[in-house]
Structures are given as structure tokens and as C-alpha cells.
Residue, then its C-alpha position, 0 to 999 in steps of 0.5 A: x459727901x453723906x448721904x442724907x440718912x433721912x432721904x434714904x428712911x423716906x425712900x424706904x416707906x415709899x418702897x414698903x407701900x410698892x412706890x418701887x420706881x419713878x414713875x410711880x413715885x412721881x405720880x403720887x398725890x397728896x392723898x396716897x402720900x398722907x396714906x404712907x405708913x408712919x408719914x410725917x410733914x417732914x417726909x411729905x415735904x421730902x417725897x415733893x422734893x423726891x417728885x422734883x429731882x426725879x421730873x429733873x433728872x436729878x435723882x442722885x442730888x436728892x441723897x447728898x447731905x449738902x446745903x443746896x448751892x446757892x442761885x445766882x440772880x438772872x443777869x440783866x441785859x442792858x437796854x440800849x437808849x432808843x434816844x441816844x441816836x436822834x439828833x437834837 
């Protein structure tokens, strides 16, 4: 596994600007993102996903340079017929 290279350069301007931990990082709005040195959308887009990780627990997976697995659809429950058991 890489490590996502522009994850870490993202990381590196939240520290530069003192967003040193997650809470801080967390709490960020829009306006003190936009605020961020050298901020581009790309790295707006990655500081949510950051946001989304650290609110999941899931820090670590925001670094690996991999594609995201894909979702498996909710499995459907069948219903039973309500009209299987009356008599005719």
C-alpha cells in the first residue's frame, strides 16, 4: 500500500495554519478552510474527507493510496404475503 502523497501535502497546511489535532481539524468550517494558504478545491475536497474519517474513527484509511471498495447494496428482505394464509 502508498501512502496518498497529496493527503499528507493537505495534512501539512492544516498543520502550518496550527489545525494540529482532530478535533480542531474537525471543526473547521468553510470560511477557515478557503482561509489556508495555498488552498486549492482539490484540497478543500480532501479536508471534508479528512472531516469524515476522523468523525468515523477511520484516520488511517484517509492516507492509503487505494481505490475505495466498493459498496454492496442493502440486502432486501423479503416480505411475506399477508394473503397466502387466508382460505379462499
Amino acid at each position: 500500500m502508498k501512502v496518498n502523497q497529496k493527503a499528507v501535502k493537505v495534512l501539512e497546511k492544516l498543520f502550518d495554519a496550527k489545525y494540529t489535532n482532530e478535533r480542531a481539524i474537525s471543526s473547521l468550517t468553510i470560511d477557515q478552510i478557503l482561509a489556508l494558504k495555498g488552498v486549492t478545491i482539490p484540497d478543500i475536497a480532501m479536508v471534508n474527507e479528512l472531516q469524515k474519517k476522523i468523525r468515523g474513527h477511520e484516520v488511517l484509511s484517509f492516507f492509503w493510496d487505494e481505490p475505495p471498495k466498493p459498496k454492496e447494496p442493502p440486502k432486501q428482505e423479503e416480505t411475506p404475503d399477508l394473503y397466502d394464509d387466508m382460505p379462499d
